[in-house]
N, C-alpha and C positions, 0 to 999 in steps of 0.2 A: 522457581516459576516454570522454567521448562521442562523439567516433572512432569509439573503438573499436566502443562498443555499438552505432555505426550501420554499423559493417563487419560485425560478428557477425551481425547482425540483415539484412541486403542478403546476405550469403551465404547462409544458410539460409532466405533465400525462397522458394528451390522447392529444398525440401528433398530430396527423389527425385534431382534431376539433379547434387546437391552431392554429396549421397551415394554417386551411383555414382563422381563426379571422383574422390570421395577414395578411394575403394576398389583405382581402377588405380591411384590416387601408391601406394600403401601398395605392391600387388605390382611396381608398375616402382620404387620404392626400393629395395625389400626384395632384387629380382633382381637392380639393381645391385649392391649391397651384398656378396650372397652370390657373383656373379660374381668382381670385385674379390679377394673373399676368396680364392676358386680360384685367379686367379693368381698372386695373395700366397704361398700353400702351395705354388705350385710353385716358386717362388722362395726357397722358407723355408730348404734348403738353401743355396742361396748368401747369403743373409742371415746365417746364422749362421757363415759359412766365415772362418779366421781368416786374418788377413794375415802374419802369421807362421810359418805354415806353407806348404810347402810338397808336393808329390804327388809320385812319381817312377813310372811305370808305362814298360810297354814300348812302344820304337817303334812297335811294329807296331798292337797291339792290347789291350785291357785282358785280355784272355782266355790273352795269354800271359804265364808268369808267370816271375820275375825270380829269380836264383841269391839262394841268403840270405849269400854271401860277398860281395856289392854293400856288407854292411850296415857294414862296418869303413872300405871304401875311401868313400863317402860322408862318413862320417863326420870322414873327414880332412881335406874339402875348405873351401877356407878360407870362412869365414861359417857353416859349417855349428853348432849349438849342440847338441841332438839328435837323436835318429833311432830311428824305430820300425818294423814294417811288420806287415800285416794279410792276412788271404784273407777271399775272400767264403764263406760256407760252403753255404749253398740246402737247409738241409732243411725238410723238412714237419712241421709242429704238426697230427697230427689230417687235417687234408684242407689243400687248395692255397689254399683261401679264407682261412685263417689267415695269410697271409703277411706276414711282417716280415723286417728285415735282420738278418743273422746275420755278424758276424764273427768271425775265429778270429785271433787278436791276443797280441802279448806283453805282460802285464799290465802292469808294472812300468814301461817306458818309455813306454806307448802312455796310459794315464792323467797321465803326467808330461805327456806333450805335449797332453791334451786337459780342462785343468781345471775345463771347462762340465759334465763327468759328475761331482758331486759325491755320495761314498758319507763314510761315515762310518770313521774309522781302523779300525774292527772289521770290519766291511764287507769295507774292503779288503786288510785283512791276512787275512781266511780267505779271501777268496778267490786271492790271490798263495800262501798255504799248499796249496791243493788244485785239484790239476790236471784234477778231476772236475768242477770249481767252476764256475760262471758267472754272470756278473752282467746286469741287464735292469732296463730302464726307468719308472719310474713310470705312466706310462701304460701300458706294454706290459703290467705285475705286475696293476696295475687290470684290465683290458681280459678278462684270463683268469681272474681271482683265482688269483693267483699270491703267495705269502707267502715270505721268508727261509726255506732249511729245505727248501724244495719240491722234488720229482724233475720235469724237464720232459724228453718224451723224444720226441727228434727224427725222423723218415724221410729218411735218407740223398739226396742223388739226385746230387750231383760226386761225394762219398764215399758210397758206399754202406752199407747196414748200418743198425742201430736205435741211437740214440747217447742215453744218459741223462745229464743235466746236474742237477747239483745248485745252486740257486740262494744264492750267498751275500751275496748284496748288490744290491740296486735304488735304482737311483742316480738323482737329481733331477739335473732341469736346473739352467741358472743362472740362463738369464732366459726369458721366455717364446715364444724362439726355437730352443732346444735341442732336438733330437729326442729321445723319450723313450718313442719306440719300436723301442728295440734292443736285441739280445742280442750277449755277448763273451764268447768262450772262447777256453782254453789253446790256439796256434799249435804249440806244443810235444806238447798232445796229438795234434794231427792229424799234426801231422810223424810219429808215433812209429805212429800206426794207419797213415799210409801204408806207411812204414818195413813194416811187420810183415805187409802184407799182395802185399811184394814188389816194388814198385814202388818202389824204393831210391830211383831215378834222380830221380823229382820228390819223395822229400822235403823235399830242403833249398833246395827254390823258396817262393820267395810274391809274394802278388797287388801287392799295391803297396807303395812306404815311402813313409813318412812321414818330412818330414826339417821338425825345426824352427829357423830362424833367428836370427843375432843381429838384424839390422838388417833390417826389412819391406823396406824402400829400395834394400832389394842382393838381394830377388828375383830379378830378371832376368838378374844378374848369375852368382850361385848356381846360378840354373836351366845356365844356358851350360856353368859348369866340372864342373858334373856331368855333364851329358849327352856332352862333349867328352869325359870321364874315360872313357866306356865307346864310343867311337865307332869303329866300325870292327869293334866285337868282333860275339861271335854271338847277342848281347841287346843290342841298340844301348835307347835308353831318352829316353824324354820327362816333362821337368821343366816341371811347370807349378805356379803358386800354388793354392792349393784353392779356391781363390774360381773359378778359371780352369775347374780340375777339375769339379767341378759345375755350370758353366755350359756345358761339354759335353755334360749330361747333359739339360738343360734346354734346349739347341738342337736337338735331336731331336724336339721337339714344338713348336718355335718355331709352326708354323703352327695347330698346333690353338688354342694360346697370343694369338697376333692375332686370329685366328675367335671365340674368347670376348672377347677386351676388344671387341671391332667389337660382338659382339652387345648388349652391355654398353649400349655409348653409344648403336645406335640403340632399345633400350627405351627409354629418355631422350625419343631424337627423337621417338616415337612418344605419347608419356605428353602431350610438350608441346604435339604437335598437338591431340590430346582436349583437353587444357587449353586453348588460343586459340579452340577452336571452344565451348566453355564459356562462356566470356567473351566473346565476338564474339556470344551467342546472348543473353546479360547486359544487354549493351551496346544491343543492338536493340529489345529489350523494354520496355529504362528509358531510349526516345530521348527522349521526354516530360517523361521526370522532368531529365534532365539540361539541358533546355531550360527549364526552370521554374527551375531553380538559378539559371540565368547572368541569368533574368528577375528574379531578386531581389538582382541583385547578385556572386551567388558566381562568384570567378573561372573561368577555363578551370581552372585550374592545382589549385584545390579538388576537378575532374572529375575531374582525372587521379589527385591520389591516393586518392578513391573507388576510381576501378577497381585499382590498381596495387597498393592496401592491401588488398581484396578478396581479388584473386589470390593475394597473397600470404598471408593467410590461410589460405585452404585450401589453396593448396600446403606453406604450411608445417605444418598439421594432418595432412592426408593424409601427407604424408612424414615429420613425426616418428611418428609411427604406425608406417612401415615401418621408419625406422630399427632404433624397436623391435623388431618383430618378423621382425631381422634375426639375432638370437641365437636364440632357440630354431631358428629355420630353420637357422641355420649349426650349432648342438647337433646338430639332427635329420639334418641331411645327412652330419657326417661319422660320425654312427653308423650311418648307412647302407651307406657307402663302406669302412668297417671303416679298415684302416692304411695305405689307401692317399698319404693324408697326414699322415703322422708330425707336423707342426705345422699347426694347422688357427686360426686366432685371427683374429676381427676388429678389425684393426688402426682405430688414430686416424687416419690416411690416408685408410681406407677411411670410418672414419664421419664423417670431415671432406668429403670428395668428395660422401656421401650428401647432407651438407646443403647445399652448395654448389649441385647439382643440382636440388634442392626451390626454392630462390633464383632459378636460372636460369632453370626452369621458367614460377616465379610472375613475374619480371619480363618473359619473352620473351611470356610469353599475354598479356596484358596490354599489351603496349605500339602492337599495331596500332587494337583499340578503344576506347583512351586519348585514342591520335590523333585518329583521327578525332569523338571527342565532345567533343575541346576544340575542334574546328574547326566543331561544329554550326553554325546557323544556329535563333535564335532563333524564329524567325518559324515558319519549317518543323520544328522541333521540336514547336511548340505546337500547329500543323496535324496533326502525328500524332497526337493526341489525337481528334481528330474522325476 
């Protein structure tokens, strides 16, 4: 206890230069922190991506879309268990700044294969009953006030035209890596608006399947005899695991993606500089007093954890601080950014890194004018006084 109150009391000596220390730990935490997060969320997708599922899109490109008679001959192939598939739909909510994922999905198998979207039997029997119907994500319902019951009406732009969807079900995640900002509608309605609007030939396409597995272990496996099953044909097609699938999508900005974690770590470096020059500024000032220690006895080793318990102090003040106000920052930022990250959560990773960092910090400042005051010289210690 008396440590302590003589670390407490030696820190806020010169209360003004502590004050500011701690103010950058707080913003180089908190920046960590919230960085960390960002790339957490672009990853949140493949985070939540299951291993038993697998993707099937076209050879060529996601943009070309796949006969819906792939969906029986899949389904035969040995390991396969079931099989769903999806389109991307792209319309506009209001203006372009609304944007969320839209898919156009068959109800019935594509919830069997995806049981992180949890509705309630009611839920999901009205909306498997009406093909008007659409179901949307807790966050997404929140986001708009959006209620069961609701008309939501879409701006065409692959399908053109004013589309009204009637909402019968907003479905929670499972855990809190589920994206819970999506919209799903009838595949069948869009099929049947294509259909009617002349364009016979791509109705009975779709964007991807979804095929789900017995054994995760026989992915690669699975992937092969599928992709073999259509080879040669005039939609040749690439099987990859969803995990895979969305790390496609997240290698496209690989580099932005390193440019933020680099930025990440040198705030770090930067915060720990200010901090050793704190403490090296500490060290110089109390050359006197640490010379009068050793003159009454007190070891080297008693100097060192002075300064080392110091450091650490305010590094670990200043940085739990930021820790803190690491949530409302990461609250305010993604209500800023609107949906453009469907999972936004600061992770125990990230705020275990925070504090590790704050640690790092307070041991790396500290350990050059440690050194050298357990190395004083008594004599010339007490000369600086004069």
């Amino acid at each position: 206890m008396f440590l302590f109150k003589l670390l407490l009391r030696n820190a806020f000596r010169h209360r003004l230069r502590t004050l500011l220390t701690m103010v950058g730990l707080v913003v180089a935490i908190c920046a960590f922190g919230l960085l960390r997060t960002v790339v957490d969320a672009w990853y949140a997708g493949v985070d939540a991506s299951s291993s038993a599922r697998l993707v099937t899109r076209s050879a060529i490109s996601l943009t070309f879309p796949l006969p819906l008679n792939y969906a029986e001959r899949i389904r035969a192939v040995e390991g396969v268990k079931a099989i769903s598939w999806a389109n991307w739909f792209g319309g506009i909510y209001i203006t372009e700044r609304n944007f969320f994922a839209q898919f156009a999905v068959d109800p019935e198998s594509y919830l069997k294969l995806y049981p992180e979207f949890q509705l309630t039997d009611r839920e999901k029997a009205e909306f498997l009953r009406d093909r008007q119907g659409c179901v949307v994500g807790r966050k997404l319902a929140a986001k708009f006030g959006w209620k069961v019951g609701d008309t939501v009406s879409l701006r065409g732009t692959i399908y053109p035209g004013t589309w009204s969807f009637t909402i019968r079900g907003i479905y929670q995640g499972q855990d809190a890596k589920t994206d819970e900002q999506q919209m799903f509608i009838h595949w069948k309605r869009l099929s049947e608006a294509v259909r009617v609007s002349g364009a016979r030939s791509s109705a009975d396409y779709v964007g991807v399947y979804i095929v789900g597995i017995h054994n995760p272990d026989d992915a690669p496996q699975v992937s092969r005899r599928i992709d073999t099953l259509f080879h040669n044909s005039l939609a040749e097609t690439l099987t990859e695991t969803e995990k895979a699938f969305q790390l496609s999508f997240v290698s496209m900005s690989e580099a932005i993606l390193l440019a933020v974690q680099a930025v990440s770590f040198i705030i770090i470096l930067i915060i720990m500089a200010v901090m050793a020059n704190t403490m090296t500024m500490t060290a110089r000032e109390r050359l006197a007093e640490y010379a009068t220690l050793k003159a009454l006895g007190f070891s080297p080793g008693f100097v060192v954890r002075l300064l080392f318990g110091e450091s650490l102090l305010i590094a670990l003040i200043g940085g739990g601080l930021g820790v803190a106000a690491t949530f409302p920052v990461a609250k305010a930022f993604v209500g800023a950014v609107g949906t453009l990250f469907p999972v936004f959560n600061v992770s125990a990773t990230t705020l275990a890194l925070q504090v590790l960092a704050c640690v790092v910090v307070g041991v790396v400042a500290a350990a050059w004018p440690a050194w050298k005051m357990s190395r004083i010289d008594i004599v010339q210690g007490l000369r600086h006084v004069a």
